[in-house]
Structures are given as structure tokens and as C-alpha cells.
C-alpha positions in Angstrom: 25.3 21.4 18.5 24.5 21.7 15.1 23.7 19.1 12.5 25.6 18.1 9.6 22.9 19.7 7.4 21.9 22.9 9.8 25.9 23.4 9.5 26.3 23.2 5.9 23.4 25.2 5.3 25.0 28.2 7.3 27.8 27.7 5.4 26.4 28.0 2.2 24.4 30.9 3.5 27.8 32.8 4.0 28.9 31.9 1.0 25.8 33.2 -0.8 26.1 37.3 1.3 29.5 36.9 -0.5 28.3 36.3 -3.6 25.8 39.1 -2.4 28.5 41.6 -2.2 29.6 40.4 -4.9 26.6 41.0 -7.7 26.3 44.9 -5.6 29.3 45.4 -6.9 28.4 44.3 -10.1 25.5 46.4 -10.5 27.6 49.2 -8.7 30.1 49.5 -11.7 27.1 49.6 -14.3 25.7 52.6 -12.4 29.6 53.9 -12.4 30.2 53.3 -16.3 26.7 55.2 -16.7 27.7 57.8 -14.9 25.6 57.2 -12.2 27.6 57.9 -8.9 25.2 58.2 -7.0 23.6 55.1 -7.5 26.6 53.5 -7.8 27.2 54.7 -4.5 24.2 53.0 -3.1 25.2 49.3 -4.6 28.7 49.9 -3.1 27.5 50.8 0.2 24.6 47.6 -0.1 27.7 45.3 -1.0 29.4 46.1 2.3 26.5 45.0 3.8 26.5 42.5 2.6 30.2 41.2 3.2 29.0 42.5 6.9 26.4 39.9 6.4 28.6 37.3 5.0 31.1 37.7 8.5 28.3 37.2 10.5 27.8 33.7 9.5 31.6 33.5 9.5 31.7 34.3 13.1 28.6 32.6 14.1 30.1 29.1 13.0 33.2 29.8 15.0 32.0 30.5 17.6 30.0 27.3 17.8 33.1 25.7 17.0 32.7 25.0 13.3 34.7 25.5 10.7 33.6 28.0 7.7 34.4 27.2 4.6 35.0 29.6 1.3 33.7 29.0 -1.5 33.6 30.1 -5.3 31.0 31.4 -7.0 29.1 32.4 -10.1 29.6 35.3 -11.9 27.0 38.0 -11.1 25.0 39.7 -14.2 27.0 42.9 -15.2 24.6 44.2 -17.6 21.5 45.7 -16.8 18.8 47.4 -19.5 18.2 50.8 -16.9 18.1 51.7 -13.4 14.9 50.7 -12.7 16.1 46.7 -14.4 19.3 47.1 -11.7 16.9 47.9 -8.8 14.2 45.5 -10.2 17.2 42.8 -9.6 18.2 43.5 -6.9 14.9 43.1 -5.4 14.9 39.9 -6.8 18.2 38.9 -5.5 16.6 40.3 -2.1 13.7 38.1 -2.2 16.1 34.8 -2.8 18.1 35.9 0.2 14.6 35.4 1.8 14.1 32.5 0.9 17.0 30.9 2.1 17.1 33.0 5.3 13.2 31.5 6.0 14.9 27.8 5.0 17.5 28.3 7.7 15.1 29.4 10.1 13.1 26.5 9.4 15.8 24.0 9.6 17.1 25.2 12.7 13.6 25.1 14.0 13.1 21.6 12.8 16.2 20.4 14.7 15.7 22.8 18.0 18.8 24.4 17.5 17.9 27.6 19.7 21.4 29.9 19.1 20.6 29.1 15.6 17.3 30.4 15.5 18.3 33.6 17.7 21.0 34.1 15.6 18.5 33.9 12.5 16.1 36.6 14.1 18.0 39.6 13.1 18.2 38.7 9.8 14.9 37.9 8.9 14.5 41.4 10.5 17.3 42.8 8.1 15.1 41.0 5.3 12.3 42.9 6.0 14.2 46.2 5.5 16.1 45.2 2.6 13.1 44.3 0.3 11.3 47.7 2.0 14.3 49.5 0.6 14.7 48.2 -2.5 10.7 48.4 -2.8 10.3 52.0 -2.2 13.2 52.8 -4.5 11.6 51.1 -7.5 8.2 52.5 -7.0 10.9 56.3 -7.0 12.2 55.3 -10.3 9.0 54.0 -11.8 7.6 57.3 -11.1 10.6 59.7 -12.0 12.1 57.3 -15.3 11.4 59.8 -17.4 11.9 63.0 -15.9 16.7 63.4 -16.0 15.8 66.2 -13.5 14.3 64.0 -10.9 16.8 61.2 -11.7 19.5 63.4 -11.1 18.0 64.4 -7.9 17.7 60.7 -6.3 20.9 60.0 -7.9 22.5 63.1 -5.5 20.4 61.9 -2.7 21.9 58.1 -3.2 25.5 59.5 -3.1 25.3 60.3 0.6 24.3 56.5 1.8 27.0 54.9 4.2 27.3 51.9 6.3 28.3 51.8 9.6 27.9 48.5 11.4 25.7 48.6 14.4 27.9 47.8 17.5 27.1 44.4 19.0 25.4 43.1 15.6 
């Protein structure tokens, strides 16, 4: 059974991968109006993720037998000064979704909630890969800024990303 607070935090959490998929997009139609399909390919693909994410929570809290509730949200940034500031955000973005992922864990540790706390382990898994992604892809652009040829290059590599939802997740 969860807790008042253990049930609005997963709540909030689900709300929050919304508002994930939500500032992808964002940065995905920066990369678009800079002509960069490619990399606007790779913030689409990261926003279905994390609507994926966002459903996950959904479907955890009913099937507990809670309610989840929708909320609003802030408008993401739109503008970004380069490539490397979009990625260099979205790390950023990644490392809050940390955060809060690690404060769930904790509160559903705190309480004993077990089904909460196996229900956390893949994401703080997911986390791990997220900020590994993001990561490697800024230390690509850090190197190549400069050089259109090699932008080009990762920006054709980016355009073949997809998503496909691993069964049973």
C-alpha cells in the first residue's frame, strides 16, 4: 500500500517524463529549424522515451490501485545557443530526472514499500544510460564543433535512432 506522500511523489514523477517529452521536443524543433534532422531526430526519438517513461508510472499506480493524475506544466526552453548548449541541457535535464528518480527510491525505501522499490530499479538503470548517452555525445560535439564535415557526419548517424519499447518493460 502506498503512502499519501510515496503516492504523490509517483505522481509527480509521471508528470515530470511528460514534461520530459515535452522539453525533447522542444529541443527537437530547434535542431529542425536549424536544419538539423538528424539531431532533431534524436530529441524526437528521446521524447518518446520519455512519454514511454511517463506511462510507466501511469500504469504502475493503477495497477496498485491508485489514481494518476495529469498535470500541467512549464513551458520547456526553446532556444538554445548551439548543439553542444541543447545536449549540454539535456544532460542537465538528465541529471534532475536523477535526482528525483534516487528521491523516490529513497522514499519508497524509507516506508518499505517493496513493488515500489522494484518498480524503481529499472529506472535508476535507465538513468545510468541516459546520462552515458548524453555524456558521450557531448564529449562528440566538443571535439567535432568546429569541423561542418564531422557535424554533418554525427548528424547522419543521429537520423537513424529509433525506439522500440522493450517487451515486458
Amino acid at each position: 500500500m502506498l503512502s499519501e506522500k510515496l503516492h504523490a511523489a509517483l505522481n509527480d514523477q509521471m508528470n515530470f517524463e511528460f514534461y520530459s517529452a515535452h522539453a525533447y521536443l522542444a529541443m527537437a524543433a530547434h535542431c529542425t529549424a536549424e536544419a538539423y534532422d538528424g539531431f532533431a531526430n534524436f530529441f524526437l526519438v528521446q521524447a518518446e522515451e520519455e512519454r514511454f517513461h511517463a506511462m510507466k508510472f501511469y500504469n504502475f499506480l493503477s495497477d496498485m490501485g491508485y489514481r494518476a493524475t495529469v498535470q500541467g506544466f512549464d513551458n520547456p526552453g526553446n532556444d538554445f545557443d548551439s548543439i553542444l548548449n541543447t545536449f549540454k541541457t539535456a544532460l542537465s535535464h538528465e541529471k534532475e530526472v536523477t535526482r528525483r528518480i534516487y528521491n523516490l527510491s529513497d522514499i519508497a525505501l524509507d516506508e518499505r514499500e517493496h513493488a515500489t522499490m522494484a518498480f524503481l530499479k529499472w529506472f535508476i538503470d535507465e538513468q545510468v544510460e541516459e546520462e552515458a548517452t548524453f555524456d558521450t555525445l557531448i564529449h562528440k560535439i566538443e571535439r567535432i564543433e568546429n569541423d561542418s564535415n564531422a557535424i554533418f557526419m554525427l548528424d547522419e548517424q543521429l537520423a537513424s535512432r529509433s525506439f522500440t519499447p522493450e517487451s515486458g518493460a
